[in-house]
C-alpha positions in Angstrom: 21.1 -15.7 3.8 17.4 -15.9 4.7 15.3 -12.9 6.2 15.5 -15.0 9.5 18.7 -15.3 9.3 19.5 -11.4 10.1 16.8 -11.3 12.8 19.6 -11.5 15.2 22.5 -9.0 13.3 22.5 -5.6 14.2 19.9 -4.0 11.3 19.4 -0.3 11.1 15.6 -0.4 13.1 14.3 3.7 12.9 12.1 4.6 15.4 8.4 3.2 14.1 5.6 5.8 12.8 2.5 3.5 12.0 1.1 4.1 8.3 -2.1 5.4 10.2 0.2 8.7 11.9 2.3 9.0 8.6 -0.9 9.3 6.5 -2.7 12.3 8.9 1.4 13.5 8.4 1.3 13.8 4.9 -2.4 15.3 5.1 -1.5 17.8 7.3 1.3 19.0 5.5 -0.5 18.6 1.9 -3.2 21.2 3.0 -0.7 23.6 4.7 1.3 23.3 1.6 -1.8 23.9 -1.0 -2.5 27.0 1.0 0.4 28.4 1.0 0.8 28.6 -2.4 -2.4 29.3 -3.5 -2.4 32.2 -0.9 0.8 33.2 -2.3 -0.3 33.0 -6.3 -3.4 35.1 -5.0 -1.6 37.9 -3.2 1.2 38.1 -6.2 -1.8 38.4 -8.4 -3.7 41.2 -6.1 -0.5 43.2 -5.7 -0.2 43.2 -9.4 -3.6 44.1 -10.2 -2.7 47.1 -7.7 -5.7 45.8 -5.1 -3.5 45.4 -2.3 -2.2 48.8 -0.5 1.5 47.7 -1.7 3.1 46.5 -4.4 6.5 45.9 -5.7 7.9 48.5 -8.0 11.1 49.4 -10.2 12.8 47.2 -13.1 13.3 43.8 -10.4 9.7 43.2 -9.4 9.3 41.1 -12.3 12.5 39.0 -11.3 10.6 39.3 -7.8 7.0 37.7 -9.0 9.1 35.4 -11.3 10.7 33.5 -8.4 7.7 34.1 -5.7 5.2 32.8 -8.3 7.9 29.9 -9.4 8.5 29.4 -5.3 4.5 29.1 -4.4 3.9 26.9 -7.6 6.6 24.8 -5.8 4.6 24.4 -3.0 1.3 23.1 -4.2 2.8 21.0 -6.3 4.4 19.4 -3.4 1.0 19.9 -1.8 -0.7 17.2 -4.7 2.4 15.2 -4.4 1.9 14.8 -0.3 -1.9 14.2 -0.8 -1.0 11.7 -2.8 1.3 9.9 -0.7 -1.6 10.4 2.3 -3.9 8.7 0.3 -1.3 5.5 -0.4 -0.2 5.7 3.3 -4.2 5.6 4.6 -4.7 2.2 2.2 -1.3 1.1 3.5 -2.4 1.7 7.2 -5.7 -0.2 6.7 -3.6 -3.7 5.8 -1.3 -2.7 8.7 -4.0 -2.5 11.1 -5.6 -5.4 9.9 -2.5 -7.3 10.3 -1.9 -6.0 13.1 -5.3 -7.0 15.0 -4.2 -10.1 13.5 -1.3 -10.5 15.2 -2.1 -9.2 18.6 -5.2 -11.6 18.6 -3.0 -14.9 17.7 -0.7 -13.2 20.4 -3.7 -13.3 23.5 -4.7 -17.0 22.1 -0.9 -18.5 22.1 1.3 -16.3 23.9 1.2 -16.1 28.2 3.0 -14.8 31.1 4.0 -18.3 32.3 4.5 -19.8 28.6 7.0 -17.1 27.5 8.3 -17.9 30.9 8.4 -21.4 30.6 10.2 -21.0 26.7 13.0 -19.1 27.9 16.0 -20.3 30.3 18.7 -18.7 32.0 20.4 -18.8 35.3 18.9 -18.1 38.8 20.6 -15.1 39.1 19.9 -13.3 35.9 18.8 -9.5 36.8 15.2 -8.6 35.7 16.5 -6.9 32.8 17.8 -9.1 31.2 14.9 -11.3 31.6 13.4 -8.8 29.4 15.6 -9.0 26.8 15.1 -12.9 26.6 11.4 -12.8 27.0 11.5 -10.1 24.2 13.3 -12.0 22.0 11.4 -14.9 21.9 8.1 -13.0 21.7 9.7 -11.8 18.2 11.1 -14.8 17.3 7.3 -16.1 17.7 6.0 -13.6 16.0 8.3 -14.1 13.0 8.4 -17.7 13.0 4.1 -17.1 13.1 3.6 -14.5 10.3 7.0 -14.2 8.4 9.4 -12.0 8.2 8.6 -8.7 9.0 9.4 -4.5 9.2 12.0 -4.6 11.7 10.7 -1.2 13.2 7.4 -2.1 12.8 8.5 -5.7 14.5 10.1 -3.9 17.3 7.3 -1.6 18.2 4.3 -3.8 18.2 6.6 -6.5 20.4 7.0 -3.6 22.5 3.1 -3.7 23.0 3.1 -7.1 23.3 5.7 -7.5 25.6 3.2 -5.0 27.7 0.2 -6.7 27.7 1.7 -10.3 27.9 3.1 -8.6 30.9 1.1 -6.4 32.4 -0.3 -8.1 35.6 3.2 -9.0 36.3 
């Protein structure tokens, strides 16, 4: 079975979060997780060093600094591991912009109001919502058919732009 061929099956399509979104995500989340634990070490370290007004005491503050240290070493390593997967997600983003601009340009050239409407049939009768449907359809079956197979989610959601502009002075 081809990737077209599934087009039409029902596939599993998550709600789309461009790379661009996911990448400021992953930044966001990096940072809060660095500071975190480095905050943490730091203030373990201070209340050891006795320069904080409290500190742990008795024979389970060890056991205590032992899992808060192992807990905020935890975190920044996440931290590095998020900034990490920012940085792929920002390069990511770039090629999915550029292919997006891409598409929604060969989209303005090829794709109208009155051709998408002249592509699709159906009965005289056929509420407007299902009109949508249709005219969705083919706009992704013209998109695919154009550029390949493609994301489903990321398919769905820049048709649903399309669909809009194609549309908008409907």
């Amino acid at each position: 079975m081809s990737g077209n061929d599934d087009m039409g099956t029902n596939q599993d399509i998550k709600v789309y979060q461009d790379k661009k979104a996911k990448a400021e995500d992953f930044k966001s989340s990096a940072y809060t997780l660095l500071l975190v634990g480095i905050i943490g070490i730091a203030a373990l370290i201070l209340m050891e060093a006795g320069l904080l007004p409290f500190r742990l005491v008795g024979s389970g503050r060890y056991m205590t600094y032992g899992v808060m240290g192992t807990l905020f070493i935890i975190f920044i390593v996440m931290g590095i591991f998020s900034l990490r997967s920012s940085k792929q997600y920002a390069k990511e983003a770039t090629q999915e912009e550029d292919q997006t601009s891409k598409i929604k340009a060969w989209t303005k050239e090829h794709l109208t109001a009155e051709f998408v409407k002249e592509q699709v049939w159906f009965e005289d009768d056929t509420p407007d919502e299902m009109k949508y449907f249709k005219y969705f359809e083919y706009i992704k079956t013209a998109v695919v058919r154009e550029f390949g197979d493609l994301n489903a989610s990321y398919l769905e959601a820049l048709c649903e732009e399309l669909y809009a502009e194609i549309f908008e002075n409907e």
